[in-house]
PADRENSE-894777 format. One record per residue (C-alpha): residue number from 1; residue in one letter; x, y, z. Coordinates in steps of 0.2 Angstrom, whole numbers, plus 5000, padded with zeros to 4 digits. Layout:
(rec NUM, A, (X, Y, Z))
...
This chain:
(rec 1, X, (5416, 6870, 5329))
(rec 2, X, (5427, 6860, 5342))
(rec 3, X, (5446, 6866, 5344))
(rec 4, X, (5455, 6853, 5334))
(rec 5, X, (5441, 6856, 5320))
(rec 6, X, (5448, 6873, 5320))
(rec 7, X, (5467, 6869, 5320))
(rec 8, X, (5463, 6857, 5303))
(rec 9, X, (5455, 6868, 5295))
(rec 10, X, (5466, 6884, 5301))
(rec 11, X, (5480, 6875, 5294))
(rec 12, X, (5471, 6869, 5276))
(rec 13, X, (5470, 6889, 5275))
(rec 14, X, (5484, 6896, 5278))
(rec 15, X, (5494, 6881, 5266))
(rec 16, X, (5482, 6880, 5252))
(rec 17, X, (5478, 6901, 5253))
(rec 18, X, (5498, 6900, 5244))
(rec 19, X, (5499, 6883, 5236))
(rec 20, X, (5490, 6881, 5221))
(rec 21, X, (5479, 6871, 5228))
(rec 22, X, (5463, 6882, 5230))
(rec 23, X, (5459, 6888, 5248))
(rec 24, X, (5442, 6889, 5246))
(rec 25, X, (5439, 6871, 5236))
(rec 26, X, (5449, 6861, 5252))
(rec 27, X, (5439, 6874, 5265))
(rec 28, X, (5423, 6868, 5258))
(rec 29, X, (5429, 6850, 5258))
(rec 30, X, (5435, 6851, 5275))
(rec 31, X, (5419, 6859, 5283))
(rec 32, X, (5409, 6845, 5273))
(rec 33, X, (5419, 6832, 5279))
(rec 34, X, (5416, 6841, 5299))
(rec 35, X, (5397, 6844, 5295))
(rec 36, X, (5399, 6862, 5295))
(rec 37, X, (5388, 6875, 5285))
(rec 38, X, (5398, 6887, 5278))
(rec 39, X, (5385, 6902, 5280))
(rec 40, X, (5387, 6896, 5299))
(rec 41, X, (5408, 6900, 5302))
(rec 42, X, (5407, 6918, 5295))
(rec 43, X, (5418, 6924, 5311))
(rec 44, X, (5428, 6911, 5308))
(rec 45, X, (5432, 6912, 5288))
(rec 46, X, (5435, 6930, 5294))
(rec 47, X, (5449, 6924, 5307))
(rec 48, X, (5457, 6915, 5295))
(rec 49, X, (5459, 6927, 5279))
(rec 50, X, (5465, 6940, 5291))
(rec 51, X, (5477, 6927, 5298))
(rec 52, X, (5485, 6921, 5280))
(rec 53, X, (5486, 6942, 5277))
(rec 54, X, (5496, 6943, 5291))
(rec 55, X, (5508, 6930, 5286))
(rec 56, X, (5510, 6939, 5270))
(rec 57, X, (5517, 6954, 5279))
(rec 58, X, (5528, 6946, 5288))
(rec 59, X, (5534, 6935, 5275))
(rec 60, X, (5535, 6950, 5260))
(rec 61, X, (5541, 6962, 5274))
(rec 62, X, (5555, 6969, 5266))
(rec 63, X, (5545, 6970, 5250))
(rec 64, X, (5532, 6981, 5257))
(rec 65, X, (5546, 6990, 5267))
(rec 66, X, (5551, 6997, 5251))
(rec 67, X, (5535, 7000, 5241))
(rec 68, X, (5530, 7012, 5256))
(rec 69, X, (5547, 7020, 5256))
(rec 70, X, (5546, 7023, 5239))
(rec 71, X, (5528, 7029, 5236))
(rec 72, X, (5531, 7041, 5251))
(rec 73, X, (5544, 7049, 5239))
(rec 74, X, (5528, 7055, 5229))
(rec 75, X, (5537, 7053, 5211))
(rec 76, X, (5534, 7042, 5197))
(rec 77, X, (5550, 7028, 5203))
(rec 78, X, (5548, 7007, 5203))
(rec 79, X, (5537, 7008, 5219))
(rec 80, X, (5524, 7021, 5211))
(rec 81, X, (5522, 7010, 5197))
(rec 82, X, (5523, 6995, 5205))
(rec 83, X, (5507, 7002, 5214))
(rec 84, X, (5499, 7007, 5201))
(rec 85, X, (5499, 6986, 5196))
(rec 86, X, (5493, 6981, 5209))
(rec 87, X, (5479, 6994, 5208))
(rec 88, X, (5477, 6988, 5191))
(rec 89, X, (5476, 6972, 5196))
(rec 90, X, (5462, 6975, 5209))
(rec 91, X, (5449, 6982, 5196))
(rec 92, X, (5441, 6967, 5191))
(rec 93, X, (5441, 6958, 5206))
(rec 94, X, (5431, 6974, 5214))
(rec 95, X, (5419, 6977, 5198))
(rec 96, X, (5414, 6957, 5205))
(rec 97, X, (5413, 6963, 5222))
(rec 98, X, (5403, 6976, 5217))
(rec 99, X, (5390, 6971, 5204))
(rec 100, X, (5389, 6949, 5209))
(rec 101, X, (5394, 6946, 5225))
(rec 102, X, (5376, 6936, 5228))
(rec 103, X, (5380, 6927, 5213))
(rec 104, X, (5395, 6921, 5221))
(rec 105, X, (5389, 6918, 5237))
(rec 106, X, (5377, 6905, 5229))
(rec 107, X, (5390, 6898, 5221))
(rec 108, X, (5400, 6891, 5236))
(rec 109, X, (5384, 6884, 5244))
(rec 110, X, (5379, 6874, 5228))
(rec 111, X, (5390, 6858, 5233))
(rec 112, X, (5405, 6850, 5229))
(rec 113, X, (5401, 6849, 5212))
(rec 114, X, (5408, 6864, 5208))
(rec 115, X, (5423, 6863, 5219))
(rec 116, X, (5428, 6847, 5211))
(rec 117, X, (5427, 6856, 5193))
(rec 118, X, (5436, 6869, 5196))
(rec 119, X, (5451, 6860, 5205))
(rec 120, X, (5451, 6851, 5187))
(rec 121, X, (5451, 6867, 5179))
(rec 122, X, (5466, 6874, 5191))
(rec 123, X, (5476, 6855, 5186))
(rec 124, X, (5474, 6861, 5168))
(rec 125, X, (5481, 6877, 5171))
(rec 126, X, (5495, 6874, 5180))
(rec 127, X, (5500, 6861, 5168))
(rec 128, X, (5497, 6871, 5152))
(rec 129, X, (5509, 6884, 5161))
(rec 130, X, (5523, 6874, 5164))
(rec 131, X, (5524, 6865, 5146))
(rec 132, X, (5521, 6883, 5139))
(rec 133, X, (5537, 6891, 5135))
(rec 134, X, (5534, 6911, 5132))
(rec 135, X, (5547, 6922, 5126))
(rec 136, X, (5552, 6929, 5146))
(rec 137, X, (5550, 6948, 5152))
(rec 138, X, (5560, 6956, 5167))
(rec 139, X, (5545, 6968, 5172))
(rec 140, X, (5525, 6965, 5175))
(rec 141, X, (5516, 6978, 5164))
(rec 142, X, (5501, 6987, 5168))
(rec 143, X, (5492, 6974, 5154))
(rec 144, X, (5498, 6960, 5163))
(rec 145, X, (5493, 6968, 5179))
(rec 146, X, (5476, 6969, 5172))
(rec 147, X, (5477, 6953, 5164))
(rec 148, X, (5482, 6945, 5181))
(rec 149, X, (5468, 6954, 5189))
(rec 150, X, (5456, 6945, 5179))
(rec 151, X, (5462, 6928, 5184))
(rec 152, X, (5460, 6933, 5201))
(rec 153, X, (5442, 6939, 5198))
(rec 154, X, (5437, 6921, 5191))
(rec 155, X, (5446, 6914, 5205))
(rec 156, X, (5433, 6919, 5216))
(rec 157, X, (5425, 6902, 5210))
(rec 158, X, (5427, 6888, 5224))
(rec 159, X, (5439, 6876, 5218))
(rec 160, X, (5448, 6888, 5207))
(rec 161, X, (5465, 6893, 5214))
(rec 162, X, (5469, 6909, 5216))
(rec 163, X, (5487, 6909, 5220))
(rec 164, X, (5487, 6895, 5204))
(rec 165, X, (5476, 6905, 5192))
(rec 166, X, (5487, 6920, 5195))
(rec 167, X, (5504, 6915, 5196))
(rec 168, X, (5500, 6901, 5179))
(rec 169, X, (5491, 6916, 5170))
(rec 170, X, (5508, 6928, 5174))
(rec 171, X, (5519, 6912, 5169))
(rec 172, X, (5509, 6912, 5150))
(rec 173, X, (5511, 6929, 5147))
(rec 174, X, (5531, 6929, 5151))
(rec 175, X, (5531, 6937, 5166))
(rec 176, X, (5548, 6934, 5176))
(rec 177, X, (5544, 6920, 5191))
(rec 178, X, (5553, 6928, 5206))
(rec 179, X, (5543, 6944, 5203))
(rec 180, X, (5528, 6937, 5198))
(rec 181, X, (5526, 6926, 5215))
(rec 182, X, (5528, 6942, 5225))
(rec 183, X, (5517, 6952, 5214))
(rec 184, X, (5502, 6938, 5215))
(rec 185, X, (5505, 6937, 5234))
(rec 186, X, (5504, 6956, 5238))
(rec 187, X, (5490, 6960, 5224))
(rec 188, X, (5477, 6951, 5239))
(rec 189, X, (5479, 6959, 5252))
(rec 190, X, (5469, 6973, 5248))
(rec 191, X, (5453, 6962, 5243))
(rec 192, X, (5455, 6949, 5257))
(rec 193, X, (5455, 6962, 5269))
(rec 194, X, (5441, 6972, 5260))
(rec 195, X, (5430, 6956, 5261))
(rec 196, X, (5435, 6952, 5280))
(rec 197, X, (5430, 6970, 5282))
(rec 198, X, (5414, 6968, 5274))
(rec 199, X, (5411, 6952, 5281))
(rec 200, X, (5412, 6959, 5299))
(rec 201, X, (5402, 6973, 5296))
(rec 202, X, (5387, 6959, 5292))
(rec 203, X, (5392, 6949, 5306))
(rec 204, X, (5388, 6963, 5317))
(rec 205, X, (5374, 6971, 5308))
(rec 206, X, (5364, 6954, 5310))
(rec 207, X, (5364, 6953, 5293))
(rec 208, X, (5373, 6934, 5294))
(rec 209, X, (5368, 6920, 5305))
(rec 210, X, (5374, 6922, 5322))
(rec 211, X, (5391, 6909, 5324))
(rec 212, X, (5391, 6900, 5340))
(rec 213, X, (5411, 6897, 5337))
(rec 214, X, (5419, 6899, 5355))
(rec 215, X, (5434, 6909, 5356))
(rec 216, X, (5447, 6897, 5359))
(rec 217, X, (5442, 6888, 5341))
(rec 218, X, (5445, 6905, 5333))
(rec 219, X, (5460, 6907, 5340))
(rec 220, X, (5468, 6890, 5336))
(rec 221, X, (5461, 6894, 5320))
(rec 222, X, (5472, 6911, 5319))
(rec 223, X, (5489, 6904, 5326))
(rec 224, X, (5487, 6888, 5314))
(rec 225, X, (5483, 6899, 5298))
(rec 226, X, (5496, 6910, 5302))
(rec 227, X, (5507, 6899, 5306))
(rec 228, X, (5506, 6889, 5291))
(rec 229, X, (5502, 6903, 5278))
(rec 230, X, (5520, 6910, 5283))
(rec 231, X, (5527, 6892, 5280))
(rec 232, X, (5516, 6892, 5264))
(rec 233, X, (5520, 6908, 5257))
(rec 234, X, (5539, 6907, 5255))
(rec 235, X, (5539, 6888, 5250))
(rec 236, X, (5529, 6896, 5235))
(rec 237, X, (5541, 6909, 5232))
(rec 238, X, (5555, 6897, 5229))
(rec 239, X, (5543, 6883, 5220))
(rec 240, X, (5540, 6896, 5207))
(rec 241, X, (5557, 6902, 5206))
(rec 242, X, (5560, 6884, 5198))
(rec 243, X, (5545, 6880, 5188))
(rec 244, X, (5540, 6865, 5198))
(rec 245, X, (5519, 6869, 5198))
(rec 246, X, (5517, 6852, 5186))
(rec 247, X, (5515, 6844, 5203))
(rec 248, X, (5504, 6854, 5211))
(rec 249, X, (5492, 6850, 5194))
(rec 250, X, (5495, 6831, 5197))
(rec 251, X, (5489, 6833, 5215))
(rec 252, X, (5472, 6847, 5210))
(rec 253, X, (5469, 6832, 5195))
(rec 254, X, (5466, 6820, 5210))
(rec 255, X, (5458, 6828, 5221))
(rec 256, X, (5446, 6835, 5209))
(rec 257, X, (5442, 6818, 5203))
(rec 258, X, (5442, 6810, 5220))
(rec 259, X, (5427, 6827, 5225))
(rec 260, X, (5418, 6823, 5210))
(rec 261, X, (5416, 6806, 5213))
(rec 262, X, (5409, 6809, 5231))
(rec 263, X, (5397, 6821, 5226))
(rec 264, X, (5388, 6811, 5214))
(rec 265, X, (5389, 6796, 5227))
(rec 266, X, (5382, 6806, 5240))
């Protein structure tokens, strides 16, 4: 992987790990377009989640500022049960984890099939959120949470968003859109850097195929994905604070058409 091959596809990352746009549909594009297996870049997909993680604590700073200060008070206050959400949140995403992660990984070397699908299924979502009007709530509930969670666990899909399967699936059940941007943006760190931690630990068994990435791509990779996931990640905040995802579904409707089309023609 060349250096500017890195800073593309560190900057697809970092924007499309917060837009609704699905990280892991425009990565697989991107590394089809270069020519890149994905089971050769593990270090690399590594870099980059760890990267987009980063830019969400430094983004959501003062967020998880007060959820720690709070928590430490070890009482049942707003940051313990905001906690207990997120934890929530996290259940089915692990049992997946867990019990099909080979499943998965099959999945995202099956083509671009599948990404173009699910990119539809993300328009579809997005869209069916904003024309659907629920009755609004101030707080996320523990069902919610769960709920929520779910969507994240189907997100694993390529081509499925997970920033837009969890922030449209919080916006149909009424959930309050300030809160609920913040919520789906903190209730990943905990599985992207469980993955990454994962992921590492194969890299080094031997488990993976060995990368030949030079450092200096993985580096750009990291400043570009950071970099942009920070942009990313308050743009989002304040697109969702006004309802504006029906253009984020024009753009997944596109694409997913456009990926389709090339993966029958080639």
């Amino acid at each position: 992987m060349e250096w500017f091959e890195a800073l593309i596809l560190g900057l697809v990352q970092g924007f499309t790990e917060y837009l609704p746009v699905s990280s892991s549909g425009h990565l697989a594009i991107g590394s089809w377009l270069f020519g890149i297996e994905p089971e050769e870049n593990l270090s690399f997909t590594i870099v980059v989640h760890v990267a987009t993680v980063m830019s969400t604590l430094v983004i959501l700073w003062k967020e998880i500022d007060w959820i720690f200060k709070g928590l430490f008070k070890f009482e049942m206050n707003d940051e313990t049960k905001y906690v207990i959400n997120i934890l929530i949140s996290m259940i089915p995403i692990m049992i997946v984890g867990l019990f099909f992660k080979e499943e998965v990984e099959q999945i995202f070397g099956s083509g671009l099939t599948i990404v173009g699908c699910m990119l539809l299924l993300t328009a579809t979502l997005l869209a069916f959120s904003y024309y659907y009007k629920p009755t609004q709530k101030e707080n996320i509930t523990r069902k919610d949470a769960f709920i929520i969670g779910i969507a994240q666990a189907c997100a694993v899909m390529p081509g499925l968003s997970r920033s837009g399967s969890t922030i449209a699936t919080g916006l149909l059940l009424g959930d309050n859109k300030a809160k609920l941007a913040q919520f789906s943006f903190l209730m990943v760190i905990p599985p992207i850097l469980g993955e990454a931690l994962l992921d590492g630990i194969k890299l080094m068994k031997g488990e993976a195929l060995t990368d030949s990435i030079p450092a200096i791509s993985l580096i750009v990779g990291f400043v570009a994905a950071f970099v942009a996931g920070c942009i990313a990640c308050k743009w989002m905040i304040n697109i969702v604070k006004r309802g504006k995802l029906i253009y984020f579904a024009i753009y997944c409707g596109i694409v997913g058409i456009t990926t389709l089309i090339f993966s029958f023609i080639h």
